[in-house]
C-alpha positions as CSV (number, residue, x, y, z in Angstrom):
1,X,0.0,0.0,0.0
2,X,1.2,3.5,-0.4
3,X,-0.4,6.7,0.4
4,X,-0.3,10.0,-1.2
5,X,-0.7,13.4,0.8
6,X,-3.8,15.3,-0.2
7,X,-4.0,18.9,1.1
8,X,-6.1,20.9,-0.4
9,X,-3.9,24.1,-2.3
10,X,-7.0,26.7,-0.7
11,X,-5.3,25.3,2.3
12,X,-3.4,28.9,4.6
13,X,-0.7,26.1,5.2
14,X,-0.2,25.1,1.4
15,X,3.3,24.8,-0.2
16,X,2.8,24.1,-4.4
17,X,6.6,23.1,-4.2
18,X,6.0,20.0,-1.8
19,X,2.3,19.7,-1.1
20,X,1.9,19.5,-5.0
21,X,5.0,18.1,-6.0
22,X,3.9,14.3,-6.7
23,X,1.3,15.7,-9.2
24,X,2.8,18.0,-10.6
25,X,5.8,15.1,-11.5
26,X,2.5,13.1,-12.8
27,X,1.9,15.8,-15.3
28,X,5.4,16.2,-16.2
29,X,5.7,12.6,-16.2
30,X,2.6,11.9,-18.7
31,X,3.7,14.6,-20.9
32,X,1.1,17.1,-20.6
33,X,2.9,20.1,-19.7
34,X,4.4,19.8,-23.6
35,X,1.0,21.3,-24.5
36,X,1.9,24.3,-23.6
37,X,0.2,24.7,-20.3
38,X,1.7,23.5,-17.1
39,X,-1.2,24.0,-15.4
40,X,-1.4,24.4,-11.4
41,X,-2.0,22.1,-8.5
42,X,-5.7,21.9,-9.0
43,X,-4.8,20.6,-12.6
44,X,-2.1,18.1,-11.5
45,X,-4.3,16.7,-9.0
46,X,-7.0,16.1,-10.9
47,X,-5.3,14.8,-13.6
48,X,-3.2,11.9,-11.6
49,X,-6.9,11.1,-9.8
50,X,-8.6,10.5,-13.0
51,X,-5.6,8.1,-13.8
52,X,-5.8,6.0,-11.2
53,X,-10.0,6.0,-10.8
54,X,-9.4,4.3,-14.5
55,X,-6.6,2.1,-13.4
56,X,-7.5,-1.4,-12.5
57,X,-4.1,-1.9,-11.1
58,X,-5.3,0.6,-8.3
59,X,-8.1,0.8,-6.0
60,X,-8.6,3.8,-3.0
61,X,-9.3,2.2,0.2
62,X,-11.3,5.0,2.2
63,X,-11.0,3.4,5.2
64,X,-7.4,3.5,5.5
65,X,-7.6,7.7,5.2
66,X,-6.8,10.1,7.9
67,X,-8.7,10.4,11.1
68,X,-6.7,14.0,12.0
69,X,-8.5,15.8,8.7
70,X,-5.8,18.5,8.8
71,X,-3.0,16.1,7.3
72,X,-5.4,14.1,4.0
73,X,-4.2,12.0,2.4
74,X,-5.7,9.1,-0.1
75,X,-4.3,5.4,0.1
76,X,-4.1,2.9,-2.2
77,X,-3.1,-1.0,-2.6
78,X,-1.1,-2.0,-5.6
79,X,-3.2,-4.6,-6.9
80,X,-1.4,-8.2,-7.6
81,X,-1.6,-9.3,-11.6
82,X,-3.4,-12.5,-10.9
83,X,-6.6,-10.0,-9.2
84,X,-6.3,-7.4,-12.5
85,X,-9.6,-8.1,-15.3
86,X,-7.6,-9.8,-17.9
87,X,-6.5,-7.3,-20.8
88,X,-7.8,-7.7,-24.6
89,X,-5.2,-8.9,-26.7
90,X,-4.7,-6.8,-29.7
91,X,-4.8,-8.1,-32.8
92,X,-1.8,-7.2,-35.3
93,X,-2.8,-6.5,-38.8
94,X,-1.1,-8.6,-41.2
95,X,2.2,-7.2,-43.1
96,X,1.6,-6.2,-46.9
């Protein structure tokens, strides 16, 4: 399991440069800052969220979150390959 900090950037105690740095290294990461926007934390965040709420390798577990509300965070089990939906093979179109 691993968790990832969640503060929310409207938070007084916010820093962008370590309270955002995971997603912003997601966007990096993914490529999306070469369209020509980098974005901002509110961006980043939603943007690694959708990506694992699609994955089926990983799966929140809300009731491993904070109790103290003040430090959020979300956590997540990496899911073994033998409990993953198998994956449709895709079919390679013959060479001319």
């Amino acid at each position: 399991m691993f968790q990832i900090p969640w503060k929310h950037a409207g938070k007084q105690d916010f820093r962008e440069d370590q309270d955002a740095a995971f997603f912003k290294a997601w966007f990096i990461f993914k490529g999306k800052d070469k369209e020509g926007n980098i974005g901002g934390p509110a961006t980043w965040k939603t943007r690694l969220c959708c990506a694992l709420n699609k994955s089926p390798e990983y799966e929140e577990v809300p009731e491993r979150g904070p109790i103290d509300i003040s430090e959020l965070y979300k956590v997540y089990p990496l899911l073994p390959p033998s409990t993953l939906p198998a994956q449709p093979e895709t079919q390679k179109s013959p060479s001319k």
